[in-house]
C-alpha positions as CSV (number, residue, x, y, z in Angstrom):
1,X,80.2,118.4,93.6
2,X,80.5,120.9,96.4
3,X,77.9,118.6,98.7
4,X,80.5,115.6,97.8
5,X,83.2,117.7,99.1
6,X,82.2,118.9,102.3
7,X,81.9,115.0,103.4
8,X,85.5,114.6,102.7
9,X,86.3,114.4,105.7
10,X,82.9,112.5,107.2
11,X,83.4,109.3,105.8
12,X,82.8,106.1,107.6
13,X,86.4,104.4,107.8
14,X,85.1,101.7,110.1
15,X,82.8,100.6,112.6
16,X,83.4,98.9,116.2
17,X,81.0,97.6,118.6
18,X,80.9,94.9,121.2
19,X,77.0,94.2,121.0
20,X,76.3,93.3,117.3
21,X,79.0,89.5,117.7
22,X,81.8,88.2,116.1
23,X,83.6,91.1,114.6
24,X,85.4,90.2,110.7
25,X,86.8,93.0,109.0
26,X,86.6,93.0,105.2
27,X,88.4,95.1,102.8
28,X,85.4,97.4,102.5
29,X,83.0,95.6,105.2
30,X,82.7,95.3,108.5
31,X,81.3,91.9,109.6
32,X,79.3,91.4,112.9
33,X,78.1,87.8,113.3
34,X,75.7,85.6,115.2
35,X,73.9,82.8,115.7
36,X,72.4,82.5,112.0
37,X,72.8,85.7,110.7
38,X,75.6,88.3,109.8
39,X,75.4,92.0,110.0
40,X,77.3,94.1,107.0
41,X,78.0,97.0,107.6
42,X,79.3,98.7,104.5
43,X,81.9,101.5,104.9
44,X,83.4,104.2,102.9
45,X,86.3,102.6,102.4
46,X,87.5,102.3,98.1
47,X,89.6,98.7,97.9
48,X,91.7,97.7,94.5
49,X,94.5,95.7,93.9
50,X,93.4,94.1,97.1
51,X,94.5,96.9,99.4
52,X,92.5,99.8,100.7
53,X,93.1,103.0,98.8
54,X,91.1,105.6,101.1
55,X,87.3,106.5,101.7
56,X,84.7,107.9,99.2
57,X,82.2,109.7,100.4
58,X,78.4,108.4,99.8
59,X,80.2,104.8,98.6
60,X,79.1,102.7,101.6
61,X,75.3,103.6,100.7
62,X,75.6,103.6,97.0
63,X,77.1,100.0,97.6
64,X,74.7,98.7,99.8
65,X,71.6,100.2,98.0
66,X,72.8,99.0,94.6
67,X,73.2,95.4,96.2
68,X,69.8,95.6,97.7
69,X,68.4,96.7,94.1
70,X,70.2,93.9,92.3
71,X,69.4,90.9,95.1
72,X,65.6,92.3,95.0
73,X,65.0,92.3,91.2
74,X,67.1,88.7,90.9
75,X,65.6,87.1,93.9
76,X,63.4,84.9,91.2
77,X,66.7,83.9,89.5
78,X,69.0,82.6,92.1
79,X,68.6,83.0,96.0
80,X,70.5,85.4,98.1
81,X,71.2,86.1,101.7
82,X,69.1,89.0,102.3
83,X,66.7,89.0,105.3
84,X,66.2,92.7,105.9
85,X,68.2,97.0,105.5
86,X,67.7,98.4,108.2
87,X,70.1,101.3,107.2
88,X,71.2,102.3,103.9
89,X,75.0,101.3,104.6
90,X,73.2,98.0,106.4
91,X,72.6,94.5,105.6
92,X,71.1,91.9,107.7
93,X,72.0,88.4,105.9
94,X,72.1,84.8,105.8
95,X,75.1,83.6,107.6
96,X,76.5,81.2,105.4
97,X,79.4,78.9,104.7
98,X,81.3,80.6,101.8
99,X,82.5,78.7,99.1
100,X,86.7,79.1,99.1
101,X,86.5,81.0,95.9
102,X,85.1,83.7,93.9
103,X,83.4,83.4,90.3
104,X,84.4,85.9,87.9
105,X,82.2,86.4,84.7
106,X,83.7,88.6,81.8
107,X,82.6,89.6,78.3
108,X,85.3,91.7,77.1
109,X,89.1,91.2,78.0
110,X,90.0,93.8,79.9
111,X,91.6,94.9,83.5
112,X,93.5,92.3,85.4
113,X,92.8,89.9,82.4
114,X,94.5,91.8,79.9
115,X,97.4,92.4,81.9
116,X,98.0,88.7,82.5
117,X,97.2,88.3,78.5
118,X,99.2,91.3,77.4
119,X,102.3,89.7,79.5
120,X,102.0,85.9,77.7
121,X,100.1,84.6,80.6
122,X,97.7,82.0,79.3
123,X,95.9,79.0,80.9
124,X,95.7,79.9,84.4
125,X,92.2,79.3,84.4
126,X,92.6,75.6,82.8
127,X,91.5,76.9,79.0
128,X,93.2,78.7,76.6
129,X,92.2,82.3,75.9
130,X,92.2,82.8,71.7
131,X,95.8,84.6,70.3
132,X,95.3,88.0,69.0
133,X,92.2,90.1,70.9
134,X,92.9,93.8,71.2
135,X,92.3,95.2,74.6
136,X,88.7,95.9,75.4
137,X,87.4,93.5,72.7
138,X,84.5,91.1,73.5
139,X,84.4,87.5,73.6
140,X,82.2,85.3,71.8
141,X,80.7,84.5,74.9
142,X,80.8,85.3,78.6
143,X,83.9,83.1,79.9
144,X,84.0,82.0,83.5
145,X,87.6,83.2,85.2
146,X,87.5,81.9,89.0
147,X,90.2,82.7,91.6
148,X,91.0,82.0,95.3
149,X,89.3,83.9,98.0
150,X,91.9,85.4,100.2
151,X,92.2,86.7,103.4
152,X,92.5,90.4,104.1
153,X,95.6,91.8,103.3
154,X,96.4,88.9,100.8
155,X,95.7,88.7,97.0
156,X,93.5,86.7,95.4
157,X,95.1,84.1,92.6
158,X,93.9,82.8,89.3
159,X,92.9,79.4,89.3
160,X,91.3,76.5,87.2
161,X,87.6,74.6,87.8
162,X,89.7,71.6,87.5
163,X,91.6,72.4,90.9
164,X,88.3,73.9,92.8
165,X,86.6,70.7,92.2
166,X,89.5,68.4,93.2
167,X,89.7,69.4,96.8
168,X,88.2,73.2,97.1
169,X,84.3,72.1,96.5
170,X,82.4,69.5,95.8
171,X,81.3,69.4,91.5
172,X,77.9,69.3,91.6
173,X,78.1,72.7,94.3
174,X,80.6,74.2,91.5
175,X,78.9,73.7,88.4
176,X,75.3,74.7,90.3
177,X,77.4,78.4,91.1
178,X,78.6,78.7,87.5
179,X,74.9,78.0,86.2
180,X,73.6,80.7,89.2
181,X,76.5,82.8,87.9
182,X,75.9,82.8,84.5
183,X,72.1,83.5,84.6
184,X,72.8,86.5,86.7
185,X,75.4,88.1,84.4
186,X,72.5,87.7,81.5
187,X,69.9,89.7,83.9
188,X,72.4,91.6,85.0
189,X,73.7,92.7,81.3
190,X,69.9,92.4,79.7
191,X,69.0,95.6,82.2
192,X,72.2,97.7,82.1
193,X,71.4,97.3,77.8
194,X,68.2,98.9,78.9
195,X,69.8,101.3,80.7
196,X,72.4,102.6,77.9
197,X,75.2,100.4,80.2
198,X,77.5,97.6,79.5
199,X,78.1,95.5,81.8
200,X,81.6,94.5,81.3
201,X,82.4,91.9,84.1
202,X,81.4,91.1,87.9
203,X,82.6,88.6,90.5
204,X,80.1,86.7,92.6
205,X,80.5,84.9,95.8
206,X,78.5,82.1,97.0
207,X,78.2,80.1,100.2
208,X,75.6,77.6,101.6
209,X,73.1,77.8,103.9
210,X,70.3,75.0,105.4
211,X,72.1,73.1,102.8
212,X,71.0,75.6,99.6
213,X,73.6,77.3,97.4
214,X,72.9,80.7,97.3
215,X,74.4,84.2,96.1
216,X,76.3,86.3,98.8
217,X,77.8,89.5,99.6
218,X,77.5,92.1,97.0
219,X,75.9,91.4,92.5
220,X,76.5,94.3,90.2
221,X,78.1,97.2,91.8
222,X,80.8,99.2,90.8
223,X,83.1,97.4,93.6
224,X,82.5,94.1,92.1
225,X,81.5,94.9,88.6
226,X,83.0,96.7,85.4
227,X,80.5,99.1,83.7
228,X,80.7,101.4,80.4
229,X,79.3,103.6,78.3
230,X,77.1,101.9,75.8
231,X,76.7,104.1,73.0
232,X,80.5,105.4,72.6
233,X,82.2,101.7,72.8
234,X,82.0,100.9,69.1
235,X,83.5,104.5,68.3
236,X,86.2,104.4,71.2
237,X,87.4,101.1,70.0
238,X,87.9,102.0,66.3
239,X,89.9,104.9,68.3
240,X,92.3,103.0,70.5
241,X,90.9,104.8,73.2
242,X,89.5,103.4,76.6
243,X,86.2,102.8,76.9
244,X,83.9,105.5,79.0
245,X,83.3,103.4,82.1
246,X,82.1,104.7,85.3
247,X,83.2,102.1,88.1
248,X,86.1,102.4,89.9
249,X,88.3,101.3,86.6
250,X,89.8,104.9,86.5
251,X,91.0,105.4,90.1
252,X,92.8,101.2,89.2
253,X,94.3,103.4,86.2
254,X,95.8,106.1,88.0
255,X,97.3,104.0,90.2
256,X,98.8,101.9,87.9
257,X,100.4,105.2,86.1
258,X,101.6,106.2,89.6
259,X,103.1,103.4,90.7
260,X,103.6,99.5,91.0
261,X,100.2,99.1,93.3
262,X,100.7,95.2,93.7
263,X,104.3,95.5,94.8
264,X,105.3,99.1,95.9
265,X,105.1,98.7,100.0
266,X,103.4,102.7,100.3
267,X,101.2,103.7,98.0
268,X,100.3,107.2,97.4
269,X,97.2,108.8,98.2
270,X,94.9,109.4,95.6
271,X,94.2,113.1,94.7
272,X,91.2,115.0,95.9
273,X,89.6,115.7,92.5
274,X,89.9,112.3,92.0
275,X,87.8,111.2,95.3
276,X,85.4,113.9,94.1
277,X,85.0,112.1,90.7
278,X,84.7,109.1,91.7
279,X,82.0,110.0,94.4
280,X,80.3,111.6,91.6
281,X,80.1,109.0,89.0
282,X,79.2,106.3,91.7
283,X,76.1,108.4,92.3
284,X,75.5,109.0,88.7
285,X,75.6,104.6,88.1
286,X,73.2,104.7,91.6
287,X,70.8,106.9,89.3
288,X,71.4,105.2,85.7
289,X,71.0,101.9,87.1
290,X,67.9,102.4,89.6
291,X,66.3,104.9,87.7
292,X,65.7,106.9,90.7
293,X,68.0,109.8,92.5
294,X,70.5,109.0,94.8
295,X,68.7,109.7,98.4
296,X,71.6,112.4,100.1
297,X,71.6,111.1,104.0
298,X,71.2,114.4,106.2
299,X,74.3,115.5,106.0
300,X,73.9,117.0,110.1
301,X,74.4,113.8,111.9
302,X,77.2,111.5,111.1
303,X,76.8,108.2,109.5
304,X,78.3,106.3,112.9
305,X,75.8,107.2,115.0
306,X,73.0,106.7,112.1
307,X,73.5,103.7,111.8
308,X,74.3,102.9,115.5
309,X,70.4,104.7,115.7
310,X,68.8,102.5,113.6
311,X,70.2,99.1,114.3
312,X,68.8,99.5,117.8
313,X,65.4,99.8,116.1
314,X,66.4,95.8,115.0
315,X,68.5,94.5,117.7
């Protein structure tokens, strides 16, 4: 914990350059562009309730490498973007034309889900979720929960197959990206099983390029995924208690208890022990789900001009 804490304060908040192309700015990336290919560069930065909430150290690399891991060992299932890491907060990728929306996969009812549920909200997503599941509980199934892909800044809203295919994208796209979807949540869940995980729920992006539909930006990382404890679920459920996850579910929590994140104008800034455990348990899902230690950069030279070193080694 005490190497987490000395790089409180040598995080990567962002990255500029006029050399790499067009520059787009995501909630945790920063996007260079050109000709057919995109450069992601993957900061520090910690995003929920579609705002930025601060930087964590090690997070841009855990990030990336878990993406890399994840694109690698699925690259047989559904294609990806991925043409080449030149650094470990680095991706070079496919540029391709995204799909307006996200696809959300979920097992259990839980986070935003459960607040819409828990509030009467029902049908948003053009099916009716069953009356009575307890918070946490698991489907029958994996169910398929899209929403809008909004700009930075904005939120992202719930919203029904019926209404993606009738204008967003074209049904046969749609329904090939909730089959690609679908098969990598099984993967995705049949190897966190094996590696005492749950994998709770993830969002995927997809986009097309040279006319193939093929998975983008990030599969199964604590950003974009929900991941618990296996063994203590059955037991903490029986106990009303929260499962044991180690994602960025807890740092969403504390917020909420803090404040109204989705409409208070400032929010606060999240405590230093908290950083320091959510650094910590990002590297500890880096280890559980790779099966190898997390790699500590040298800690001597800053991440900027790391990464500015080794992307002349490609550019």
């Amino acid at each position: 914990m005490n190497y987490i804490s000395e790089q409180l304060n040598h995080t990567l908040d962002k990255f500029e350059s006029k050399n790499l192309g067009k520059h787009y700015k995501g909630k945790v990336r920063e996007n260079f562009s050109k000709d057919d290919k995109i450069l992601m560069i993957t900061s520090d930065r910690v995003s929920a309730f579609d705002c930025v909430l601060g930087t964590i150290p090690f997070k841009g690399q855990i990030l990336s490498e878990i993406a890399n891991f994840w694109f690698n060992k699925t690259k047989n299932i559904v294609p990806n973007h991925i043409i080449d890491t030149p650094d470990p907060q680095v991706l070079v990728a496919k540029k391709a034309e995204t799909l307006p929306v996200e696809v959300i996969v979920r097992q259990y009812i839980t986070g935003s889900l459960w607040r819409e549920y828990s509030s009467g909200i029902n049908g948003q997503y053009g099916f009716m979720i069953p009356s009575g599941l307890k918070k946490n509980q698991k489907f029958d199934k994996p169910i398929l929960t899209p929403s809008t892909k909004a700009e930075y800044g904005l939120h992202d809203e719930p919203i029904s197959r019926k209404a993606i295919v009738n204008g967003l994208v074209e049904e046969s796209i749609y329904e090939k990206a909730e089959e690609y979807a679908m098969a990598l949540f099984k993967a995705g869940q049949e190897w966190a099983a094996k590696q005492g995980l749950i994998l709770v729920d993830t969002k995927y992006e997809f986009g097309i390029f040279d006319g193939e539909l093929i998975v983008i930006d990030e599969i199964h990382t604590p950003d974009s995924s929900r991941y618990w404890i296996a063994d203590s679920y059955e037991e903490r459920m029986e106990k009303l208690l929260e499962p044991q996850n180690i994602d960025k579910e807890f740092l969403r929590l504390w917020f909420v208890d803090n404040c109204d994140p989705y409409n208070d104008k400032m929010l606060p800034e999240a405590p230093e022990d908290l950083v320091l455990e959510l650094s910590s348990r990002y590297i500890y899902l880096y280890e559980t789900i790779t099966g190898a230690l997390f790699p500590f950069p040298n800690s001597k030279k800053s991440i900027y001009n790391r990464i500015n070193d080794n992307l002349k080694e490609v550019l």
